[in-house]
C-alpha positions as CSV (number, residue, x, y, z in Angstrom):
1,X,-36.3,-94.3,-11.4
2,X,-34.8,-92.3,-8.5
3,X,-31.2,-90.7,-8.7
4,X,-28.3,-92.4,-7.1
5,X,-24.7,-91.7,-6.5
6,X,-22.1,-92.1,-9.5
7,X,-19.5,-94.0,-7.5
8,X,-15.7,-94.1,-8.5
9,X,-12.4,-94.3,-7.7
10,X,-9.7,-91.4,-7.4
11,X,-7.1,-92.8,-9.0
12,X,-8.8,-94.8,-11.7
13,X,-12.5,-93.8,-13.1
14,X,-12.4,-90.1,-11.3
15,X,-9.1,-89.2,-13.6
16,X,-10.4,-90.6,-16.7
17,X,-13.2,-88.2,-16.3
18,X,-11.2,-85.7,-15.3
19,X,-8.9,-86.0,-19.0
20,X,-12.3,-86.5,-20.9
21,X,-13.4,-83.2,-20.1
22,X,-10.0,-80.7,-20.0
23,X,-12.0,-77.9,-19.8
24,X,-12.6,-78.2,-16.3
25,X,-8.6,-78.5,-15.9
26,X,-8.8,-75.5,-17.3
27,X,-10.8,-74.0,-15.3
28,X,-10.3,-75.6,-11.7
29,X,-6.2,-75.9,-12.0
30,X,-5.9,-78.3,-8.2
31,X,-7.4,-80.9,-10.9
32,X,-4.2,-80.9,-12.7
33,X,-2.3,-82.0,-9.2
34,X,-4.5,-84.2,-8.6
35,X,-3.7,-86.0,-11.8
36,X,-0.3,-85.8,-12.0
37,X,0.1,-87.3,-8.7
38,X,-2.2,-89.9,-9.0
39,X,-0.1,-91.2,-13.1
40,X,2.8,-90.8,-10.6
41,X,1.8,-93.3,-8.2
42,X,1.3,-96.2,-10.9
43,X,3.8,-94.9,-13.6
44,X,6.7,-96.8,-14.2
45,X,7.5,-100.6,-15.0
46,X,6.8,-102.3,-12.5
47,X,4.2,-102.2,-9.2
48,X,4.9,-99.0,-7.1
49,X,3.3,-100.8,-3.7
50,X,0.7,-99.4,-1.6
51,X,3.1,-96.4,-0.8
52,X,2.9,-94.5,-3.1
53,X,-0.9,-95.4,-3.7
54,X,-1.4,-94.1,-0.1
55,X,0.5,-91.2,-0.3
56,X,-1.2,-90.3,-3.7
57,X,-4.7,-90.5,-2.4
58,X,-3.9,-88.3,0.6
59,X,-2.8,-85.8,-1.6
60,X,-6.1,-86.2,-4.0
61,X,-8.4,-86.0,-0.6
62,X,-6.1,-82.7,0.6
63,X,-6.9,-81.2,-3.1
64,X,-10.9,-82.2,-3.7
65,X,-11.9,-81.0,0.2
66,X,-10.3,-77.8,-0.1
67,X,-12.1,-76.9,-3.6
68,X,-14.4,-74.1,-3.2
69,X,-18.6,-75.3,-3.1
70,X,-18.5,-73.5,-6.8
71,X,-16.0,-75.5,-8.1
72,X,-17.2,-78.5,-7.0
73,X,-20.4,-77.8,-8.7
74,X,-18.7,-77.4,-12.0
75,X,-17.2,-80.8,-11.4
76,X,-20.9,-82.1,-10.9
77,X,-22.1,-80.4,-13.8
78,X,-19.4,-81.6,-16.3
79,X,-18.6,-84.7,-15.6
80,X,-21.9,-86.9,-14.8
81,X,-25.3,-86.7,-16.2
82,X,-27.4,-84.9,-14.0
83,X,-30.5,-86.9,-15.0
84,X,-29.5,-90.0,-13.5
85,X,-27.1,-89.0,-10.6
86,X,-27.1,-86.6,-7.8
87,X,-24.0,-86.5,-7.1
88,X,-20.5,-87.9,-7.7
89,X,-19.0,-90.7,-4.2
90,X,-15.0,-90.5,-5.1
91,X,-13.6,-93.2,-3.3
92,X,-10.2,-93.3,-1.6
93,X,-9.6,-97.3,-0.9
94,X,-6.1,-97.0,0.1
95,X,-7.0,-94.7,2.6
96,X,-10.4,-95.7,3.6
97,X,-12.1,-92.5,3.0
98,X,-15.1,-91.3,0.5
99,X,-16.1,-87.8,-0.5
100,X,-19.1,-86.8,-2.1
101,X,-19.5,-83.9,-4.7
């Protein structure tokens, strides 16, 4: 079966991976930003609007471009299994844009 892409969103599946692993917020300290801002955009009783959505994922797509190739590669190898994927799509919906590790 060839490899594909493991495909995810910033703000949703792409932080729950991030907090099931915290050694590579250890290691790789942007990751932490990236978090917090992204809880901050939905946090709080009621629906924050597309706003704040927008304005987090430009800060999470400022953060994962300007990681270094070696950190990027420890994302890889923590957080998917390398036997079925080849690399990790994050997706950006809010602001139309897609990286991939």
């Amino acid at each position: 079966m060839p490899k594909k892409l493991f495909v995810n969103n910033v703000c949703d599946e792409f932080c729950s991976l991030l907090l099931s692993k915290p050694l590579v917020l250890l290691d790789i300290p942007q990751l932490k930003k990236l978090i917090d801002t992204c809880s901050a955009s939905t946090a709080g009783c009621c629906n924050r609007g597309p706003a704040k959505k927008i304005a987090a994922e430009k800060i999470a797509y400022s953060i994962l471009t300007s990681l270094r190739k070696e950190d990027k590669e420890k994302i890889k190898e923590e957080l998917m299994d390398n036997k079925k994927y080849i690399g990790i799509n994050i997706k950006l919906p809010q602001i139309k844009k897609e990286l991939i590790l």
